[in-house]
C-alpha distance (Angstrom), angle and dihedral (degrees) to the residues before:
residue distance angle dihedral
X1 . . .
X2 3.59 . .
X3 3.78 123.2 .
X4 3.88 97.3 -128.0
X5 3.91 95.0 34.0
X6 3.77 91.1 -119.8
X7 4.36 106.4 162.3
X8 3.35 93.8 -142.1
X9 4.31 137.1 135.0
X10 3.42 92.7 -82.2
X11 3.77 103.3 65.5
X12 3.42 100.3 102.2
X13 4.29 134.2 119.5
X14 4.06 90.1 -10.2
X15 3.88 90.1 -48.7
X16 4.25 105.8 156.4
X17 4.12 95.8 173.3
X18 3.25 111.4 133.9
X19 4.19 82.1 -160.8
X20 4.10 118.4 80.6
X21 3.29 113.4 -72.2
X22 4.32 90.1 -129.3
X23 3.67 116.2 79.0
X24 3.63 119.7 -113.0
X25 3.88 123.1 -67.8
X26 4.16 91.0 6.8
X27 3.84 93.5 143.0
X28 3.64 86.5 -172.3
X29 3.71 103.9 53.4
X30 3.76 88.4 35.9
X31 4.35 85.2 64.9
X32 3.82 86.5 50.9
X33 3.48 90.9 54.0
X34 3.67 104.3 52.2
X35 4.39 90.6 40.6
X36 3.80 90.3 41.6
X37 4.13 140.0 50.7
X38 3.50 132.1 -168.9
X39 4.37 136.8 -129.5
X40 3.64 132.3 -177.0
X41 4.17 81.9 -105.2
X42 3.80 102.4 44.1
X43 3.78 147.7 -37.0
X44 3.68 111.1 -81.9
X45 3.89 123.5 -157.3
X46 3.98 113.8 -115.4
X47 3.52 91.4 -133.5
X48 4.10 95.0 54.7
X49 3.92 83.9 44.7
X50 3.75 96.2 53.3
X51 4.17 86.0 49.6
X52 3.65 96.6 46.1
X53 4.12 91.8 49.1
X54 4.42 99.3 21.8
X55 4.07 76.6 -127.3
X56 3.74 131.0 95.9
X57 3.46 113.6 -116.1
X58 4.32 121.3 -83.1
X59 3.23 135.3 -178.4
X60 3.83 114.6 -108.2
X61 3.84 140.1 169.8
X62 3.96 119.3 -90.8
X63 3.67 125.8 -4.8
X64 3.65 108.8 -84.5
X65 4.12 91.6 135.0
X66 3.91 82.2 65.0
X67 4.07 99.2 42.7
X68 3.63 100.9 44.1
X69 3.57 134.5 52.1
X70 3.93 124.4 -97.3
X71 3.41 104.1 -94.3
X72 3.88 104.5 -172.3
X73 4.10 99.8 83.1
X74 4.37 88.4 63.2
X75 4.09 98.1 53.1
X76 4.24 79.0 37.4
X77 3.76 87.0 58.4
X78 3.53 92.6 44.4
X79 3.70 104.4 58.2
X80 3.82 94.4 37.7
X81 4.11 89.8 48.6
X82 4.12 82.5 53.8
X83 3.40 97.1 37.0
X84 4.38 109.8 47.9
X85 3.81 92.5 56.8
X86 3.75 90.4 41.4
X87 3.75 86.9 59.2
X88 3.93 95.1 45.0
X89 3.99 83.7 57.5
X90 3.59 91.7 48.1
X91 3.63 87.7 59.1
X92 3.66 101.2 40.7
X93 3.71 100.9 -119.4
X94 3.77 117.0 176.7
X95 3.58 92.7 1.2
X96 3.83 90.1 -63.6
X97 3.91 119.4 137.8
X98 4.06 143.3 116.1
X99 3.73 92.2 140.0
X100 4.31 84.1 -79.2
X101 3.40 92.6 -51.8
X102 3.76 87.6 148.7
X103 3.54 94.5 59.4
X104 3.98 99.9 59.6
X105 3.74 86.1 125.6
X106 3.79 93.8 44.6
X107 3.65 88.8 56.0
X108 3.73 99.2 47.4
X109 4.10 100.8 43.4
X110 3.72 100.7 32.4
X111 3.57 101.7 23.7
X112 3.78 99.6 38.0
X113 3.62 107.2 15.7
X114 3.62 99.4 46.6
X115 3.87 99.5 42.4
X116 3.79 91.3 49.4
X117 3.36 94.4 51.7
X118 3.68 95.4 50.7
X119 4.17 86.5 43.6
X120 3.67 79.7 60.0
X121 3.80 96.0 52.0
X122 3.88 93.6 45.5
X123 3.46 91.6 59.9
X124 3.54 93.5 51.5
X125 3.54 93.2 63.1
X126 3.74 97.9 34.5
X127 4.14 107.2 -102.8
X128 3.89 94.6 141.6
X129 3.89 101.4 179.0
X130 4.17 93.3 49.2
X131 3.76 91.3 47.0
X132 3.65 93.5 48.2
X133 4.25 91.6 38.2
X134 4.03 85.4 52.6
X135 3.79 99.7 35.5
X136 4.04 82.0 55.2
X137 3.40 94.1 47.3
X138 3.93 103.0 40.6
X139 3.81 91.1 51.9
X140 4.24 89.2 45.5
X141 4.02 84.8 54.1
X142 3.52 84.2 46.0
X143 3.58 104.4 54.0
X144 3.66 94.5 38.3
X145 3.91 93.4 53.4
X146 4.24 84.3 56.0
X147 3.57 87.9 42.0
X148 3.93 89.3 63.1
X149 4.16 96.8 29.8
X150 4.02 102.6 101.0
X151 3.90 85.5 -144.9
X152 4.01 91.4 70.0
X153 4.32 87.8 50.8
X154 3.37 92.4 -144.3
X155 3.68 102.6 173.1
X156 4.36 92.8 30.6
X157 4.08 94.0 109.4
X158 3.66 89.3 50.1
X159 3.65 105.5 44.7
X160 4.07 80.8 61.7
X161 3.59 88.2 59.2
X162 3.67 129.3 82.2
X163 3.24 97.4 -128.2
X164 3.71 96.8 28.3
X165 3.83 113.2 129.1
X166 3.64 88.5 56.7
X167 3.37 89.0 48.4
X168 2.97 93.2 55.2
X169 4.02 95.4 44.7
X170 3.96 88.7 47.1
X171 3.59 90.2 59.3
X172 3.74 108.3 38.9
X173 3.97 88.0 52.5
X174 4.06 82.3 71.3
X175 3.64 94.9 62.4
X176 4.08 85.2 56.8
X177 3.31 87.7 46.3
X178 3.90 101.9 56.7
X179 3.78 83.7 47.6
X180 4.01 96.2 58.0
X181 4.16 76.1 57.1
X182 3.78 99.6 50.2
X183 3.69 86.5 44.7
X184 3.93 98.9 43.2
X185 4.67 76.9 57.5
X186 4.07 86.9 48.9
X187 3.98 95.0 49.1
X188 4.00 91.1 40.9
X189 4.11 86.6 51.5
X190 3.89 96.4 36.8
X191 4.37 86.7 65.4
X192 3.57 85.7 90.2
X193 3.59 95.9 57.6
X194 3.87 122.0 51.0
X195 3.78 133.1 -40.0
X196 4.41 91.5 -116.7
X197 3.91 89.1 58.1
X198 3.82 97.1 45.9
X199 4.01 90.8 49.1
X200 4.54 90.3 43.8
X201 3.82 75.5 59.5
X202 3.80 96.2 41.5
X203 3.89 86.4 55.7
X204 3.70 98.1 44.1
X205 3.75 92.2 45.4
X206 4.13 79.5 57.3
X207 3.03 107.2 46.0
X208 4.65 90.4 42.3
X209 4.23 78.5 60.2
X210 4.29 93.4 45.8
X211 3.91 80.8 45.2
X212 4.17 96.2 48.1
X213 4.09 87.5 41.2
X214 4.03 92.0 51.8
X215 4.04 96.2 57.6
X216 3.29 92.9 44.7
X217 3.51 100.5 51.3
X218 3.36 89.3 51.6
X219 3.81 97.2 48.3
X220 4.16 72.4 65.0
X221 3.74 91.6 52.1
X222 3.27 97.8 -111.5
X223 3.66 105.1 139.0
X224 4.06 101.3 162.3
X225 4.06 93.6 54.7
X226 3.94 87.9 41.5
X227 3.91 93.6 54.5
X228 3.88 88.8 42.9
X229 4.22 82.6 55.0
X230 3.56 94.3 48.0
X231 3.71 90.8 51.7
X232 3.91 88.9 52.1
X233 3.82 85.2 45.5
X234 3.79 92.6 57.0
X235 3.79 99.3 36.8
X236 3.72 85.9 55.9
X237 4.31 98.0 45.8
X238 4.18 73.7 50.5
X239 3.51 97.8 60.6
X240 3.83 100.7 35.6
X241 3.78 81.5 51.5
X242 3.62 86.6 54.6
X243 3.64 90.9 52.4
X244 3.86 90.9 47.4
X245 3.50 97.7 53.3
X246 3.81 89.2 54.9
X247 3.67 88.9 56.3
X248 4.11 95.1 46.3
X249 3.97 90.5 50.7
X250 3.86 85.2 50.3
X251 3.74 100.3 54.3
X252 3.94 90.1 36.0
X253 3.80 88.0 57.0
X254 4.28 86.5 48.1
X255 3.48 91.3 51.9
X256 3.82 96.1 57.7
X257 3.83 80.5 41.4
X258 3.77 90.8 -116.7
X259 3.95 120.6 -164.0
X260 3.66 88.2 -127.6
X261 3.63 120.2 86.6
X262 4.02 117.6 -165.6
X263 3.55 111.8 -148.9
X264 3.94 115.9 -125.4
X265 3.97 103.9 170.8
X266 3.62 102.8 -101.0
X267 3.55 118.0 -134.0
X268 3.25 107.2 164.8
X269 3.38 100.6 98.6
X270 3.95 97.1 27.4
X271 4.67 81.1 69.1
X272 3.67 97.9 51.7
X273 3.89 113.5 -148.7
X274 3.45 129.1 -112.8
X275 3.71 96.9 -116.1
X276 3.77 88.0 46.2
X277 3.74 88.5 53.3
X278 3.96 95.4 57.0
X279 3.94 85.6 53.9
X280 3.34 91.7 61.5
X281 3.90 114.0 120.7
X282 4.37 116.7 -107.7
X283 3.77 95.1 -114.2
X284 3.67 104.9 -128.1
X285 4.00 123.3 -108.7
């Protein structure tokens, strides 16, 4: 084991180099290191890494990925179990609707509770882009669950005003539209991990922009285009749900260690990093 408990390629058969563990200009070994990365137990494919965690693989200190339990399928369950019937509301299906109204406490314990506490766990072990993707997310479920809980009086001040309901729709259309941005960063960042996360993004991004367009329209008064873009809203949280749920049942079946393995278009070693880049071997003159 290494002296200074860094998890890094190196760890392997009582290795402690901090230095790759190929030799200089072996193009061969050099291809094994960037698709492959090494633990005290076994070497580990980038690719299966990047699906099991929705990261690419980086070094970190200690070995907390190998004590504790993969945390990213629970806050994964959380905003997809919030998420799919908000969508079939959004699209009026069986008569259901009230922009998900009925699902305040969906939103807040699956949504927000779960995804926090698994943003919480991924920083523990060091997987920066899930914790930040579910920290995001869990506080957006969050805020839109007090949004719609009477308790919070959301829309109060502007229901005083004359003009307050599309105030009140003018406004709340910005909070969709700041998460269309933070989403637009996650999709951009999630090309270096597989071709199913990149298009659950894709979809969200979609359907935060259907969302932004359908208060403001009605803020105008337009109440037949603004139904027609919360029906695109939902039909698009409906298929990036589908997507999602794809990519939950694949990392439940790796964590039982499943002989079945989904594809989900790795691309985490088809983007090198920068990091990986730098390692690259000088070729010679």
């Amino acid at each position: 084991m290494a002296t200074n408990g860094l998890e890094n390629d190196n760890i392997t058969n009582g290795n402690t180099s901090l230095e790759p563990i190929h030799p200089a200009g072996s193009h061969d070994q050099h291809n094994d290191y960037l698709t492959r990365y090494e633990t005290t137990s076994k070497m580990m494919p980038r690719d299966e890494f990047a699906s099991m965690y929705l990261t690419p693989y980086t070094a970190r200190l200690g070995h907390l990925r190998s004590t504790f339990a993969n945390p990213t399928p629970m806050p994964l369950m959380g905003f997809l179990i919030a998420a799919l019937p908000l969508g079939c509301n959004l699209m009026e299906w069986r008569g259901s609707g009230g922009q998900g109204a009925a699902l305040i406490g969906t939103f807040f314990f699956f949504g927000g509770l779960l995804q926090l506490l698994g943003a919480v766990l991924e920083w523990i072990i060091g997987n920066t882009f899930p914790f930040i993707v579910f920290a995001c997310y869990g506080a957006f479920w969050l805020a839109l669950g007090a949004t719609l809980q009477p308790d919070f009086n959301a829309q109060t001040f502007y229901l005083t005003q004359p003009d307050g309901i599309s105030e009140f729709y003018s406004s709340y259309a910005f909070f969709f539209l700041a998460m269309a941005l933070v989403t637009f960063f996650f999709l951009v960042a999630s090309l270096r991990t597989n071709i199913t996360f990149a298009l659950v993004f894709f979809f969200i991004d979609l359907a935060f922009i259907m969302l932004m367009a359908c208060y403001w329209t009605l803020a105008d008064g337009k109440v037949n285009t603004a139904r027609k873009c919360q029906k695109a809203a939902g039909a698009f949280v409906f298929v990036f749900s589908i997507l999602g749920w794809y990519l939950f049942f694949t990392l439940i079946l790796q964590s039982v260690d499943f002989p079945i393995k989904l594809p989900l278009g790795d691309l985490s070693t088809k983007i090198p990093g920068a990091s990986e880049k730098k390692k690259e071997p000088t070729p010679k003159a």
